[in-house]
C-alpha positions, 0 to 999 in steps of 0.5 A: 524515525520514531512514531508514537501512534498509527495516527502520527505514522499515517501522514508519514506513510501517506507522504511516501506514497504521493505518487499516483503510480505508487499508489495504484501498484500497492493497490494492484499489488495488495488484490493479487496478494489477497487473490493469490491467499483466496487460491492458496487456501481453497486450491493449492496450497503452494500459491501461499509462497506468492502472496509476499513475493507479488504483494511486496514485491509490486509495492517495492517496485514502485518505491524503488522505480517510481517514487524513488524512496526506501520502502516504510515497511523496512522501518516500521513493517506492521504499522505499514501493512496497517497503512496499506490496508487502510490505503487500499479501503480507501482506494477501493470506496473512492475516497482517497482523494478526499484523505490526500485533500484532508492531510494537506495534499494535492487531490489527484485523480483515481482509476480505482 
């Protein structure tokens, strides 16, 4: 698929995170990530070789096992790490719900 714009990617990426499950392993997945970079760059620095293995990894498991698609990151992978981003900001302040109500999609309860 071809997009012209983060703003016309971002529907997209959000359609292929409409599980609950998907969304809380990417989130899961991007804050062991971020932890794992923290250790990397004050502790070890070997811990860096783990970022993309549980970062992506996490977040493929749920594509693969829970959402049942293809990861977007195989397509477009800086607009998806763009996407991820903004999905874990949102997830972090609360407001993700109101981002799925805003596209159009059903609200859905949030742990995080």
């Amino acid at each position: 698929m071809h997009f012209r714009s983060f703003e016309e990617f971002w529907p997209f990426y959000m359609n292929q995170h409409s599980k609950p499950t998907t969304r809380r392993l990417h989130f899961l997945g991007t804050s062991c990530a971020t932890i794992l970079l923290v250790g990397a760059l004050l502790i070890k620095w070997w811990l860096f070789f783990l970022v993309p293995v549980v970062g992506y990894g996490m977040a493929w498991y749920s594509h693969f096992f829970v959402e049942g698609n293809t990861p977007a990151t195989f397509g477009h992978p800086l607009w998806s790490f763009m996407c991820d981003c903004k999905m874990f900001g949102l997830m972090l302040t609360g407001n993700m719900d109101k981002e799925i109500k805003r596209l159009g999609k059903r609200p859905i309860s949030q742990v995080f």
